[in-house]
GUDREN-751342 format. One record per residue (C-alpha): residue number from 1; x, y, z; residue in one letter. Coordinates in steps of 0.5 Angstrom, whole numbers, plus 500, padded with zeros to 3 digits. Last residue first. Layout:
BEGIN
<NUM, <X, Y, Z>, "a">
...
END
This chain:
BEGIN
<617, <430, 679, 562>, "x">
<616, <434, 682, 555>, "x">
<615, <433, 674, 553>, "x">
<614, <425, 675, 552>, "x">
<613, <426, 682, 548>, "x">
<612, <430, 677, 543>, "x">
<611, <425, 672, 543>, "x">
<610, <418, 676, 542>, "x">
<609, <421, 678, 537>, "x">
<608, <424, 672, 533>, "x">
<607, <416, 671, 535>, "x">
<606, <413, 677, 532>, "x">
<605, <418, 675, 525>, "x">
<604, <417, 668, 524>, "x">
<603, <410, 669, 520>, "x">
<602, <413, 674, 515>, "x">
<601, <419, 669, 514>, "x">
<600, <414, 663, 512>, "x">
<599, <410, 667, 508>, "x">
<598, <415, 669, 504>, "x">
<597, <422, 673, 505>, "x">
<596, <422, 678, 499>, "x">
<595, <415, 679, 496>, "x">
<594, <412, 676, 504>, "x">
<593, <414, 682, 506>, "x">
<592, <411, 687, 501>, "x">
<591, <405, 685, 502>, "x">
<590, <405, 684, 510>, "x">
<589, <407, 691, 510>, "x">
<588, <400, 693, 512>, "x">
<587, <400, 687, 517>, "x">
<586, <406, 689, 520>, "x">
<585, <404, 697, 521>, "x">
<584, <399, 693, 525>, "x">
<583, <402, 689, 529>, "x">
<582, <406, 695, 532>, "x">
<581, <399, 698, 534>, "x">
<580, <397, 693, 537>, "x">
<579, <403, 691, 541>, "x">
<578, <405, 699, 543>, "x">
<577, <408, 704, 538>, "x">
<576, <414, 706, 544>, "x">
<575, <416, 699, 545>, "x">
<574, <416, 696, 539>, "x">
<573, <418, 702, 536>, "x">
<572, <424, 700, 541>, "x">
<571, <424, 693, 540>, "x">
<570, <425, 694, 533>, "x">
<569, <431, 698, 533>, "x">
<568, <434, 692, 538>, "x">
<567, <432, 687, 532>, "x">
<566, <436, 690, 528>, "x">
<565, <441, 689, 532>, "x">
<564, <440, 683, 535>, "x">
<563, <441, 679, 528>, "x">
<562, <448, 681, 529>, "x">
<561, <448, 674, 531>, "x">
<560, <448, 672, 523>, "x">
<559, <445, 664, 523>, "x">
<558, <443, 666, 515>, "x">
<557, <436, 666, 516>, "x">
<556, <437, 670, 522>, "x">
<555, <441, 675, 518>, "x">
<554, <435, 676, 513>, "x">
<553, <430, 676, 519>, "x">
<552, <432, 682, 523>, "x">
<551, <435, 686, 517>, "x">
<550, <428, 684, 514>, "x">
<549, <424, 687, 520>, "x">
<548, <429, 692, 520>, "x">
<547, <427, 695, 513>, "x">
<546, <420, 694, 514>, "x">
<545, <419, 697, 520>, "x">
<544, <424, 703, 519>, "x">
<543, <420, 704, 513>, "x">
<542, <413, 704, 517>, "x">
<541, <417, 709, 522>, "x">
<540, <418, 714, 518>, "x">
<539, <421, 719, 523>, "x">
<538, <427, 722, 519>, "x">
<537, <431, 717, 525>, "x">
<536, <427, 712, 525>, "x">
<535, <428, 711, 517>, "x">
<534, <436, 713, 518>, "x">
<533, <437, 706, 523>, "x">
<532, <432, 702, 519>, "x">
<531, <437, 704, 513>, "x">
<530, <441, 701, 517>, "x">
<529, <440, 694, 519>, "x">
<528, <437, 694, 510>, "x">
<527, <444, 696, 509>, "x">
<526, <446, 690, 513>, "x">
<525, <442, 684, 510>, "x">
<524, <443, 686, 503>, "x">
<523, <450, 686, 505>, "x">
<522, <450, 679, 509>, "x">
<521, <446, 675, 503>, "x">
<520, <450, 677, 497>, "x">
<519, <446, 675, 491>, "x">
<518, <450, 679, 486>, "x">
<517, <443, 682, 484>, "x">
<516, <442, 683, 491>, "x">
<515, <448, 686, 493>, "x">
<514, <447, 691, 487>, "x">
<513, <440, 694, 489>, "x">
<512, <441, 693, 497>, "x">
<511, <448, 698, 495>, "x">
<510, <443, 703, 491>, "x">
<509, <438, 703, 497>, "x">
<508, <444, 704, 502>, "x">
<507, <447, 710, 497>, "x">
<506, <440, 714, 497>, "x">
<505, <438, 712, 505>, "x">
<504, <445, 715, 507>, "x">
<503, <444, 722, 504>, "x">
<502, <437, 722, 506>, "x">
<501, <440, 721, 513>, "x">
<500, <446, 725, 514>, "x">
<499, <447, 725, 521>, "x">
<498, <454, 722, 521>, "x">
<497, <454, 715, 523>, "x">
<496, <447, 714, 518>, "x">
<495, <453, 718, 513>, "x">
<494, <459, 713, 516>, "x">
<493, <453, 707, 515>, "x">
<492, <451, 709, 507>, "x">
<491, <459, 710, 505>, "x">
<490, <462, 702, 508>, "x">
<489, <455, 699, 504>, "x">
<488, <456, 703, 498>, "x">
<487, <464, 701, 498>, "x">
<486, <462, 694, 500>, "x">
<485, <457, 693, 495>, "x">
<484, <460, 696, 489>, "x">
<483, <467, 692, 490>, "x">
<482, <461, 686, 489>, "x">
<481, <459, 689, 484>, "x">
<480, <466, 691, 479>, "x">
<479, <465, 695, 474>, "x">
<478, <472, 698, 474>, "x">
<477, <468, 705, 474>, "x">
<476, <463, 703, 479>, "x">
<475, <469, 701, 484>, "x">
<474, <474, 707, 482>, "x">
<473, <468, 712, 484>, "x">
<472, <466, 708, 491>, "x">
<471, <473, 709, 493>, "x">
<470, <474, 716, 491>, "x">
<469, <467, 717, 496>, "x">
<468, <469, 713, 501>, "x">
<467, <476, 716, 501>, "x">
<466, <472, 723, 500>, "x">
<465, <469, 723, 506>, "x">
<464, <475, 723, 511>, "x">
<463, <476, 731, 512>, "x">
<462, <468, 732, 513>, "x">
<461, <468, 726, 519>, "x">
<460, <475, 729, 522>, "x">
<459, <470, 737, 521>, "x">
<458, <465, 734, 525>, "x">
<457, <468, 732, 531>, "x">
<456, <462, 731, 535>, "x">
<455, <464, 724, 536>, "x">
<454, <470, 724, 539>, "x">
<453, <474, 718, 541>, "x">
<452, <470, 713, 540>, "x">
<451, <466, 716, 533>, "x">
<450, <473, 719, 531>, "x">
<449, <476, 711, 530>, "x">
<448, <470, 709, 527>, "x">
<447, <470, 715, 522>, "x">
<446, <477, 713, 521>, "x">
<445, <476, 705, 520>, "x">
<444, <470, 707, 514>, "x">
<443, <475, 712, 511>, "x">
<442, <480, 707, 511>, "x">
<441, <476, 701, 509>, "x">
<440, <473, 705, 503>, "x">
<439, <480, 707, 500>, "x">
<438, <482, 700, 501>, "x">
<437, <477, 697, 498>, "x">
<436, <478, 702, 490>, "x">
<435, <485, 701, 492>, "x">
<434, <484, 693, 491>, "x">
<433, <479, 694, 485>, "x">
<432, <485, 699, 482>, "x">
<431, <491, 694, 483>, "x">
<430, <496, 698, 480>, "x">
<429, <502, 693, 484>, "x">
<428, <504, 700, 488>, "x">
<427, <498, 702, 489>, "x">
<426, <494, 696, 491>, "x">
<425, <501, 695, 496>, "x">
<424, <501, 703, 500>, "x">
<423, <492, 702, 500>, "x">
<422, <492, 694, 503>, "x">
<421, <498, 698, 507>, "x">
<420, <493, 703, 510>, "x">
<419, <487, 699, 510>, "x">
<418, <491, 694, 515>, "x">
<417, <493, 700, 519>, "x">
<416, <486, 703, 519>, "x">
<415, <483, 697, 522>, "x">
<414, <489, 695, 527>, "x">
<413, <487, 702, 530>, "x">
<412, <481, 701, 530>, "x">
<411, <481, 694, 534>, "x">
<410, <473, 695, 535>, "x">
<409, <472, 687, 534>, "x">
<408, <468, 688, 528>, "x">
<407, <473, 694, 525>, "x">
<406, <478, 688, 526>, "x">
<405, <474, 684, 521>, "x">
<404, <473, 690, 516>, "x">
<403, <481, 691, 517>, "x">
<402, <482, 684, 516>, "x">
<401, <479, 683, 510>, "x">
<400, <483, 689, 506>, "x">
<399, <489, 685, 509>, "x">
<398, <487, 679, 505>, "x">
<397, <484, 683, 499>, "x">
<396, <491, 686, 499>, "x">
<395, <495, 680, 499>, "x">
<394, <491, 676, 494>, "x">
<393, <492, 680, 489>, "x">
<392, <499, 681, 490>, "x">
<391, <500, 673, 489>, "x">
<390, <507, 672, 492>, "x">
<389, <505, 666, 494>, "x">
<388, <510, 666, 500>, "x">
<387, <506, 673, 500>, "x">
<386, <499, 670, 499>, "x">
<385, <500, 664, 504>, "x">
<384, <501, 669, 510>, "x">
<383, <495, 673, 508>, "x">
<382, <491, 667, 508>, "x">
<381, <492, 665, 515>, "x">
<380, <492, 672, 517>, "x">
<379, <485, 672, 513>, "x">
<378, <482, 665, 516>, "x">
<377, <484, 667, 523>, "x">
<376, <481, 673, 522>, "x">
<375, <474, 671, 521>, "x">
<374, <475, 665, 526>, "x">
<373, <476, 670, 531>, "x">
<372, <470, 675, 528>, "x">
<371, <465, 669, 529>, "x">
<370, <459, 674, 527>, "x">
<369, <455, 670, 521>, "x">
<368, <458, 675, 517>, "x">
<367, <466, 674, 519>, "x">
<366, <465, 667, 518>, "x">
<365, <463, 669, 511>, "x">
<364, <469, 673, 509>, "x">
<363, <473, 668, 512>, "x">
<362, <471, 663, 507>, "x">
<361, <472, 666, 501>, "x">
<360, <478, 669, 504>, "x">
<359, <481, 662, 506>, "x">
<358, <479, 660, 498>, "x">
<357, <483, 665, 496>, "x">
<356, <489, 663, 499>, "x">
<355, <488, 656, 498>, "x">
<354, <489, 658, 490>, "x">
<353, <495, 661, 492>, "x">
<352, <498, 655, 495>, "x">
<351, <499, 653, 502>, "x">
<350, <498, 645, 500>, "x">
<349, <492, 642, 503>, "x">
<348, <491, 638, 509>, "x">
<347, <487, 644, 514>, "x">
<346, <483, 646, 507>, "x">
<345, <480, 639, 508>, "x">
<344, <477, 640, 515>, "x">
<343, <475, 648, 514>, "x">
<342, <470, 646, 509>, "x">
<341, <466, 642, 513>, "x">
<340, <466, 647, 519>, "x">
<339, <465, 652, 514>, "x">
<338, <458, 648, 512>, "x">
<337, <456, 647, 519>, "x">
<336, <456, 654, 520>, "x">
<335, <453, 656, 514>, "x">
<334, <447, 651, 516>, "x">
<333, <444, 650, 509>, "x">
<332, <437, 652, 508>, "x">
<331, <437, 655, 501>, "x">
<330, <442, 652, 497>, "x">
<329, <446, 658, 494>, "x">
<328, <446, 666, 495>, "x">
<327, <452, 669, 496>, "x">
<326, <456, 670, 502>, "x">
<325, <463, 671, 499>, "x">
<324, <464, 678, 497>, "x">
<323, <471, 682, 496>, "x">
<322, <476, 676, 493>, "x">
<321, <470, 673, 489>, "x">
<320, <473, 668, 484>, "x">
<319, <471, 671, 477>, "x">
<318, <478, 671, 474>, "x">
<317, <476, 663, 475>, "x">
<316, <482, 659, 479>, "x">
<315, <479, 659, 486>, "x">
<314, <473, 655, 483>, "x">
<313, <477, 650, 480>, "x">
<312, <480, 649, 488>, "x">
<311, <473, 649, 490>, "x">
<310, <470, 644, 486>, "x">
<309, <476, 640, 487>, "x">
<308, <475, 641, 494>, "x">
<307, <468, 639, 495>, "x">
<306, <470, 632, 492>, "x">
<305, <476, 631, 496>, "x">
<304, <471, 632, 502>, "x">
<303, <466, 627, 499>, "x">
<302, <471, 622, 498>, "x">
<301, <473, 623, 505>, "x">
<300, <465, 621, 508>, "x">
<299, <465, 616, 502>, "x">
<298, <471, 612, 506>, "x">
<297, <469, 614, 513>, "x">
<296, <461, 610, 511>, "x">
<295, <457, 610, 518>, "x">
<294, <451, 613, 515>, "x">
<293, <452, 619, 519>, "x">
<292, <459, 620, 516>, "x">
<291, <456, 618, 509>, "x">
<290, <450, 623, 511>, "x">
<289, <456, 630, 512>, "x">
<288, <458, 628, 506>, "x">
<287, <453, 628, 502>, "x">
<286, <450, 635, 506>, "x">
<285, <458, 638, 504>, "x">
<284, <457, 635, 497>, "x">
<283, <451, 639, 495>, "x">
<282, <454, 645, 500>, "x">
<281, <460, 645, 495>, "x">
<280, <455, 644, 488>, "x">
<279, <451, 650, 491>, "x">
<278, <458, 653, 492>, "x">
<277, <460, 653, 485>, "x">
<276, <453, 654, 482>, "x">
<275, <452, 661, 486>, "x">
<274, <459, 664, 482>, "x">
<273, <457, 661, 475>, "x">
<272, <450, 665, 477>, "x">
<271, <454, 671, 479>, "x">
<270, <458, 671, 472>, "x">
<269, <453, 670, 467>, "x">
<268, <445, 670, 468>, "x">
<267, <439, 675, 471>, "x">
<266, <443, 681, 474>, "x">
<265, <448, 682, 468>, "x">
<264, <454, 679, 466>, "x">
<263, <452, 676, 459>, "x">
<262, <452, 669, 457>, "x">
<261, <458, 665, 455>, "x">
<260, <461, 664, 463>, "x">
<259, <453, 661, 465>, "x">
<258, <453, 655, 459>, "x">
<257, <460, 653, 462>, "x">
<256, <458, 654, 470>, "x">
<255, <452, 649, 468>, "x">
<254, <457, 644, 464>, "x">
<253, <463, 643, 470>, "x">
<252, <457, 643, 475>, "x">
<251, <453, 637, 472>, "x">
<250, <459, 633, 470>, "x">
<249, <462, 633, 477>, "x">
<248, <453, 632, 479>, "x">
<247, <454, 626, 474>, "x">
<246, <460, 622, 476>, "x">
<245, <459, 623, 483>, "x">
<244, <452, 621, 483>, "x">
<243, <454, 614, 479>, "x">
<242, <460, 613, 483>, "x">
<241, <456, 613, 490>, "x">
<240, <451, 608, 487>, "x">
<239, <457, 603, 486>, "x">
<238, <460, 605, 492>, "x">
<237, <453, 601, 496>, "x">
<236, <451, 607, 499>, "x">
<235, <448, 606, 508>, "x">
<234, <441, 607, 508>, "x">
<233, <437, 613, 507>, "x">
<232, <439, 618, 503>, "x">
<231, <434, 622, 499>, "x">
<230, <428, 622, 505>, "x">
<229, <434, 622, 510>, "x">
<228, <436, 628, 508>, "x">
<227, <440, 632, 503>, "x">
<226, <438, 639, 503>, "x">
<225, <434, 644, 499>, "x">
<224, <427, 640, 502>, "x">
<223, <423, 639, 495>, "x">
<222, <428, 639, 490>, "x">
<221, <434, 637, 494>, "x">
<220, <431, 631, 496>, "x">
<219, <427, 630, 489>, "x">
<218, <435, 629, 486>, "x">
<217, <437, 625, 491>, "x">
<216, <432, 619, 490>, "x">
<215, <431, 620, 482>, "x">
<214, <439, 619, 483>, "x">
<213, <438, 612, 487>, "x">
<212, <432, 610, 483>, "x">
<211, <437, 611, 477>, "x">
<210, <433, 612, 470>, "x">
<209, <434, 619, 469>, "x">
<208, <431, 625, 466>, "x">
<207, <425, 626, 471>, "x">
<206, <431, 627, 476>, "x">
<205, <433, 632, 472>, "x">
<204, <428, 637, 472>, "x">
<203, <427, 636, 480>, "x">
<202, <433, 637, 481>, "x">
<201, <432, 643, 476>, "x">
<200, <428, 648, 480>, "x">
<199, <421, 649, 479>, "x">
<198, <417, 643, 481>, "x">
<197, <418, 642, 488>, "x">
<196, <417, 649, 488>, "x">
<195, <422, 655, 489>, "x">
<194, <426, 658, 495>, "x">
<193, <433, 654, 494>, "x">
<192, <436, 652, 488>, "x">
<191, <433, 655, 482>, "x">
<190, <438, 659, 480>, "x">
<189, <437, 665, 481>, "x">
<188, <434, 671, 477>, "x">
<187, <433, 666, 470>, "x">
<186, <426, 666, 470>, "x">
<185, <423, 659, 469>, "x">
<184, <421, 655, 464>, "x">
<183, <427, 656, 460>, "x">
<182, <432, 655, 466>, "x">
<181, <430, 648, 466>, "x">
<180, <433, 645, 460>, "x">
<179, <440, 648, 462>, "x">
<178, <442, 640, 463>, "x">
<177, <438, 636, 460>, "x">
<176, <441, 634, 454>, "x">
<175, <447, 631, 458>, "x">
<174, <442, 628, 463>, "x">
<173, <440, 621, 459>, "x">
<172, <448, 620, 457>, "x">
<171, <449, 623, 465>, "x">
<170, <446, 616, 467>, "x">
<169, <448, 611, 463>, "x">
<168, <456, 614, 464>, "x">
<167, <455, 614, 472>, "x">
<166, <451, 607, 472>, "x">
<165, <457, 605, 468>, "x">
<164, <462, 607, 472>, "x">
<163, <459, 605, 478>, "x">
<162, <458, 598, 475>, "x">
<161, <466, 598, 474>, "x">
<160, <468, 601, 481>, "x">
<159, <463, 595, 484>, "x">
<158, <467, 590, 480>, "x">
<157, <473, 592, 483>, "x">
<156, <471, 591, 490>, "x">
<155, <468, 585, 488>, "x">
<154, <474, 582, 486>, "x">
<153, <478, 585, 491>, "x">
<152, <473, 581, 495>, "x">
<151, <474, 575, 493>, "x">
<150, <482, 576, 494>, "x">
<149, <485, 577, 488>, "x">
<148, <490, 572, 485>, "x">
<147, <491, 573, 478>, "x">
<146, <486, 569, 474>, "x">
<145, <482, 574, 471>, "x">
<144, <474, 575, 473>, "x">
<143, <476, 582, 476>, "x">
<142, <482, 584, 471>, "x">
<141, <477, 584, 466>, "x">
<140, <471, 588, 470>, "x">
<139, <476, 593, 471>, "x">
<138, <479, 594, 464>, "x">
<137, <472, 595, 460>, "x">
<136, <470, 600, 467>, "x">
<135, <476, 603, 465>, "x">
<134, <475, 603, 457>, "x">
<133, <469, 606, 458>, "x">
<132, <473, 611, 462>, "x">
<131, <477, 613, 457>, "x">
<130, <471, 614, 453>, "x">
<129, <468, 619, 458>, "x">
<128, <474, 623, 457>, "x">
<127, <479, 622, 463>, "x">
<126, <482, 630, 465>, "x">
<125, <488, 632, 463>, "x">
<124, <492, 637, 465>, "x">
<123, <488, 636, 472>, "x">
<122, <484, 641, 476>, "x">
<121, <477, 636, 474>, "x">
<120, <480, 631, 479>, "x">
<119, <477, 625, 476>, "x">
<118, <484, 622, 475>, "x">
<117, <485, 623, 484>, "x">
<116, <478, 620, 484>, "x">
<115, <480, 613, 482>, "x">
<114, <486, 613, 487>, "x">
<113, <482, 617, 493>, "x">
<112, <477, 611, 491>, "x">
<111, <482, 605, 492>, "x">
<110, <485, 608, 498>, "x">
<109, <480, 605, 504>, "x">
<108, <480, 599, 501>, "x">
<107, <487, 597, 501>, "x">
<106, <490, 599, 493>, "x">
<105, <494, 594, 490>, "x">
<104, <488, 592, 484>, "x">
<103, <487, 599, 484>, "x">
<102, <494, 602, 482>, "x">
<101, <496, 598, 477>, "x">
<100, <488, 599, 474>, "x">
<99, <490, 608, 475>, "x">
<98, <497, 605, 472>, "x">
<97, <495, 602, 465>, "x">
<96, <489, 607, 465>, "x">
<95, <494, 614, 465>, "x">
<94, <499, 611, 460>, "x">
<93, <493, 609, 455>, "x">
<92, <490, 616, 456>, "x">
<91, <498, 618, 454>, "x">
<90, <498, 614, 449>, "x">
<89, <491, 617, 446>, "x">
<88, <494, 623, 447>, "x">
<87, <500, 621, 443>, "x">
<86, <497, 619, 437>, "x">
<85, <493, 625, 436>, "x">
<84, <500, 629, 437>, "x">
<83, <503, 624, 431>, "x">
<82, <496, 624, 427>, "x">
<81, <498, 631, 427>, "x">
<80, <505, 631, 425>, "x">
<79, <503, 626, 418>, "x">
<78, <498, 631, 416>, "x">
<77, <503, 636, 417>, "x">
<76, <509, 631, 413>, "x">
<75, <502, 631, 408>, "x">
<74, <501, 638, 407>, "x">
<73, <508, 639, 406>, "x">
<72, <509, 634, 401>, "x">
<71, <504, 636, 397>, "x">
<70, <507, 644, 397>, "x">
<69, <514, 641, 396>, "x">
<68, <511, 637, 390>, "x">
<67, <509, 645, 387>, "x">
<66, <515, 648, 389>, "x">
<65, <519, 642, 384>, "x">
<64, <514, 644, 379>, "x">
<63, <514, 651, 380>, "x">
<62, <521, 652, 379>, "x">
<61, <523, 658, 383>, "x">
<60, <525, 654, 390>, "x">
<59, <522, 657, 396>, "x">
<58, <519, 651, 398>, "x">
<57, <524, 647, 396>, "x">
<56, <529, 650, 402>, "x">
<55, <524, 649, 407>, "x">
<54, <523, 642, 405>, "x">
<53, <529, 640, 409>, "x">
<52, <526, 643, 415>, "x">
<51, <519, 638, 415>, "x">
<50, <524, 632, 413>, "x">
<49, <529, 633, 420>, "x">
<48, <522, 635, 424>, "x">
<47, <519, 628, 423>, "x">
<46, <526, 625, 424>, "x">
<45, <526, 629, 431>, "x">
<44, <520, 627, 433>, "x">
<43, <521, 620, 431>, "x">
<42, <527, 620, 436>, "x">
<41, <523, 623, 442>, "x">
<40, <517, 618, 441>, "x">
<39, <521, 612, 441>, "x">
<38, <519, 609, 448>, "x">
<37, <514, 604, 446>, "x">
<36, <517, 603, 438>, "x">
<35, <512, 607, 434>, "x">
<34, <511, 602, 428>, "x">
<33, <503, 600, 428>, "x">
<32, <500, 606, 432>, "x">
<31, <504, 610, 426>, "x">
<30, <500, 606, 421>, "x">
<29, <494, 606, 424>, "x">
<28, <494, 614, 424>, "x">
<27, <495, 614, 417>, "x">
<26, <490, 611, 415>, "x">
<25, <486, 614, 420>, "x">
<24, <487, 621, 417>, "x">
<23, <484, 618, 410>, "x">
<22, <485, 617, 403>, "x">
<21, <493, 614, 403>, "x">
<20, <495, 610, 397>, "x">
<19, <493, 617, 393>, "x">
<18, <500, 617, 389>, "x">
<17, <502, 623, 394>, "x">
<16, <500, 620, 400>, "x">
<15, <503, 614, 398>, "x">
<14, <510, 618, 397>, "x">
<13, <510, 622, 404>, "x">
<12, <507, 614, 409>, "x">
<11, <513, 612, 404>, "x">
<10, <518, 618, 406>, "x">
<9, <516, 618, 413>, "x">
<8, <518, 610, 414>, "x">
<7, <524, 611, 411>, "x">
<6, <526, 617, 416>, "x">
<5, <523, 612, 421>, "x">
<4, <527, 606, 420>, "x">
<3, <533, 611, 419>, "x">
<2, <533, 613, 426>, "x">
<1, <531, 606, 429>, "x">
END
C-alpha cells in the first residue's frame, strides 16, 4: 500500500506538470478514488516522505532542476490540500453514518438528544447546512427502505427529515435578513422588549418566512415579549419543533457575529452580543416552559439542552460578564421563572469552568432580585468548581460575589473576608479587573461594618475611602463598564452613608450612565434608590421624587423585593407633602417619567404606593 501511494503521488505530481491535471477537484476525485478506508495515516506519511525529498533540490544551484523542484512543490501542496479537504468532508461523512446509526436504534424519547447533540454549536465541528442536506437525504432513505422499522420509527424518521427541510427552507429566506431591522431603527437595544409590534426584529423576520409556524412564534414575541398561547397553541408536531430550532440557533450565532465586529460603544458591540445571548436564553426558557404546558416532556428537555448550548458558547466570550448579570433582554420575562429554568439543566451538567461562570451569571442576578440564599448557594457552588478548575479569574469574581451577597444578609464580617482574599488572589494572579472589585467590596464592607458598630466614627470612613476611590480608578483605566458600574454604584452608597450628598449624587448620576449603556437593570435601579436618599436629604423633594419613583418601579418591574425601600422613601414624602400635593410633583414629572418607563409604569406608580403603604397596616 506504501509503494502504492508514493507511486500514486508521483503520477497525480507528473500529470500536473505535463498540464493533464487542470483543476483542484481533479485531484480531489482522484484521492476519493484510491484512499483506502483506514489508510489515512500511511498516505500521510508518503506525502510528507516526497514533500522532505524535495527539500534538497530546492536548494540546488542548477535552476533548471531548482526550477522543476519549485513546479513539484506547488503541486505536492496542492496534492496536501485537497488531502485535508478530503479528509473533512470524510470526517462529516463519518459523523452522518453514526448519527442515522443512531437514530434508527434511538427509543423516542432519545432520538432528538442524539440530533441535538451534533447541532451543539460547542463542537469542534459543527453540521454545515450541506451535511445536513444530506442528513435529511439519508433519513428519508432509510424511512422507505426495507429494514425492518416499526411503522412508527418510520414516521419518526421522516418528521426529523421534513423538520430539517422546513428548517433549511426556512433560514435560506431569513439569512439575508438577519440585521435588516437594525437599520430602520435606532441601535440603543435590540429590539426585543419595550417597541411596537412593527419595530423590532420578530416582527421583521416573520414577514421574511413562509412557515405559518415561525410566522406564528415570530408575531408572538413581536407584540407580547414572550411565548404565549397566541403563538403556540396546541401541542408541536417534531417537524415544526426542528424548523424553529434551526433557524433561531442560526439567528443568535449570526446576530452575535454582526454585533462582535462593531465597535464597543452604547449603541452596538459587546453589550448587544450580551443582551442577544440571554434573549435567545429566555426564548427557549418560554418554549420550553409551553412544551412542559403542552404535555410534550421530550421537547420540554430538548428546549433545556438548547438554552444550555447557548449558555455554554456564551460562558466561553471574553466578554462573558464575570461582574454584571442583569442585562437588559426580552421585556416582561419573569426572572424567577427564568432562574428556575436554568438551574434544572445547570444541575446535570459537568463541573467545569464554564459552569462556573454561568453559576455566577446567575447568582449575581438572584442576589438583585433579593433571594440572597439562592444568591450565595450559587457563588459558593461556583467557587468550588472554579478552584478544582484552577480558573483564577473565576475564583476571585466568585468570592468578590459573595462578599456583596454577604453584605446583603449583613454578615460584615464575612463580607470583608471575602474581599480580602478576592484582593490577596487577584493581586497575586494580576487580575486588575478582579482588584479594581475587590478594592471597592472592601471599602463598601468596612463602612458597613463601621455603620453598625459606630457610625459617628468619622475618621474609620475617611480611612476607608480610598479603596473605593482606587477601585473605581483602575476600573475606569482597564475600561471595563460593568466593573464601573459596581464600583460607582459601591463609592455613591458609602458618600450618601457618609453625609456627603453632592458628592454621591455626581458618582451615582455617572454610575446610572454606565449601568444603562450596559443595559443593567438592578444597578440602574439602585442608584436611582439612593440618589432619592441624597435628594431628600439636600431638600430637593422633586428629584428625590423622580429618582425613588423610578427606583421603586425598575426593581418591581424586574421582581426585586427591594422595591420596598425606595418605595419606603416615597412613602415618607408622601406622608409629609399630603395627597394632593404629592400627585402633583408626579404630574409634573409625568414627561420625564414616561421617557424612561412609559405610560404604563407612570400609571402604576400611585398604586404600587398605595400597595406598600397598605401592607405596613
Amino acid at each position: 500500500m506504501r509503494d502504492h501511494y508514493l507511486e500514486l503521488l508521483d503520477q497525480i505530481v507528473a500529470d500536473t506538470l505535463k498540464g493533464n491535471i487542470r483543476s483542484k477537484e481533479q485531484i480531489y476525485h482522484i484521492l476519493e478514488a484510491e484512499i483506502s478506508a483506514g489508510t489515512g495515516e500511511l498516505f500521510e506519511r508518503c506525502l510528507q516522505t516526497r514533500i522532505d525529498a524535495l527539500k534538497g533540490l530546492l536548494e540546488a544551484d542548477d535552476e533548471l532542476k531548482q526550477a522543476k523542484a519549485i513546479r513539484k512543490q506547488r503541486a505536492l501542496k496542492t496534492i496536501q490540500s485537497e488531502w485535508e479537504r478530503w479528509q473533512k468532508q470524510n470526517q462529516g461523512n463519518t459523523v452522518l453514518t453514526n448519527l442515522v446509526q443512531a437514530l434508527l436504534v434511538a427509543p423516542d424519547e432519545q432520538r432528538l438528544q442524539h440530533l441535538l447533540m451534533v447541532l451543539d454549536p460547542n463542537q469542534k465541528e459543527i453540521l454545515t447546512l450541506d451535511q445536513l442536506r444530506q442528513l435529511k437525504q439519508s433519513l428519508e432513505q432509510e424511512s422507505h427502505s426495507p429494514n425492518n422499522l416499526e411503522p412508527s420509527e418510520s414516521t419518526a424518521l421522516i418528521g426529523i427529515a421534513r423538520g430539517l427541510q422546513q428548517g433549511l427552507d426556512s433560514w435560506q429566506q431569513i439569512e439575508t435578513q438577519v440585521v435588516n431591522w437594525i437599520y430602520s431603527q435606532s441601535q440603543s437595544s435590540l429590539g426585543f422588549g419595550n417597541i411596537t409590534e412593527q419595530q423590532g426584529p420578530w416582527s421583521h423576520w416573520a414577514k421574511t418566512v413562509d412557515s405559518q409556524f415561525l410566522q406564528q412564534v415570530f408575531m408572538d414575541l413581536a407584540q407580547h415579549q414572550e411565548i404565549t398561547k397566541a403563538g403556540i397553541g396546541q401541542p408541536v408536531q417534531i417537524s415544526d419543533w426542528l424548523e424553529l430550532a434551526l433557524v433561531l440557533q442560526k439567528l443568535q450565532t449570526n446576530l452575535v457575529r454582526w454585533f462582535d465586529q462593531q465597535p464597543y460603544d452604547s449603541k452596538a458591540g459587546k453589550r448587544l452580543s450580551i443582551a442577544t445571548y440571554l434573549t435567545f436564553t429566555i426564548v427557549w426558557g418560554q418554549l420550553s416552559q409551553r412544551s412542559q404546558q403542552l404535555g410534550q416532556p421530550i421537547l420540554t428537555e430538548a428546549c433545556f439542552q438548547m438554552a444550555l448550548q447557548g449558555l455554554v458558547h456564551f460562558a466561553q466570550q471574553s466578554y462573558f460578564p464575570l461582574y454584571g448579570g442583569l442585562f437588559t433582554a426580552l421585556s416582561g420575562e419573569s426572572l424567577q421563572t427564568l432562574l428556575d429554568y436554568l438551574d434544572s439543566p445547570l444541575k446535570q451538567t459537568p463541573n467545569t469552568g464554564i459552569k462556573a461562570r454561568i453559576l455566577i451569571l446567575l447568582g449575581y442576578t438572584q442576589q438583585a432580585l433579593g433571594h440572597d440564599d439562592l444568591a450565595l448557594s450559587f457563588h459558593e457552588q461556583s467557587l468550588e468548581i472554579a478552584r478544582v478548575a484552577q480558573d483564577l479569574r473565576c475564583e476571585v469574581a466568585s468570592y468578590n460575589h459573595l462578599s456583596r451577597t454577604y453584605l446583603s444578609q449583613h454578615e460584615y464580617s464575612a463580607a470583608i473576608t471575602s474581599s480580602q482574599r478576592a484582593l490577596i488572589l487577584a493581586r497575586q494572579g494580576g487580575d486588575r479587573l478582579g482588584e479594581a472589585n475587590a478594592l471597592a467590596n472592601f471599602g463598601y464592607s468596612e463602612v458597613l461594618h463601621i455603620q453598625a458598630e459606630d457610625p459617628l466614627d468619622t475618621q474609620r470612613y475617611e480611612n476607608v475611602l480610598p479603596y473605593l476611590e482606587q477601585g473605581l480608578q483602575l476600573s475606569e483605566q482597564l475600561g471595563d463598564r460593568p466593573s464601573q458600574a459596581l464600583c460607582t454604584n459601591s463609592l455613591g452608597i458609602v458618600l450618601v452613608i457618609m453625609g456627603k450628598y453632592q458628592a454621591a449624587i455626581t458618582i451615582l448620576e455617572q454610575g446610572t450612565r454606565i449601568a444603562e449603556i450596559i443595559g443593567d437593570q438592578w444597578l440602574v435601579s439602585l442608584n436611582y434608590c439612593y440618589l432619592a436618599e441624597a435628594y431628600r436629604e439636600l431638600g430637593n423633594i422633586e428629584n428625590a421624587i423622580y429618582t425613588g419613583s423610578l427606583a421603586m418601579y425598575l426593581m418591581f418591574q424586574i421582581e426585586s423585593s427591594t422595591w420596598r425601600q425606595p418605595a419606603g422613601l416615597l412613602s415618607i414624602l408622601y406622608g409629609q407633602l399630603g395627597p394632593e400635593a404629592f400627585q402633583e410633583y408626579l404630574s409634573h414629572l409625568r414627561k420625564q417619567l414616561l421617557m424612561i418607563i412609559g405610560v404604563d409604569g407612570y400609571d402604576y406608580l400611585p398604586k404600587l404606593l398605595a400597595e406598600y403603604r397598605q401592607s405596613l397596616a
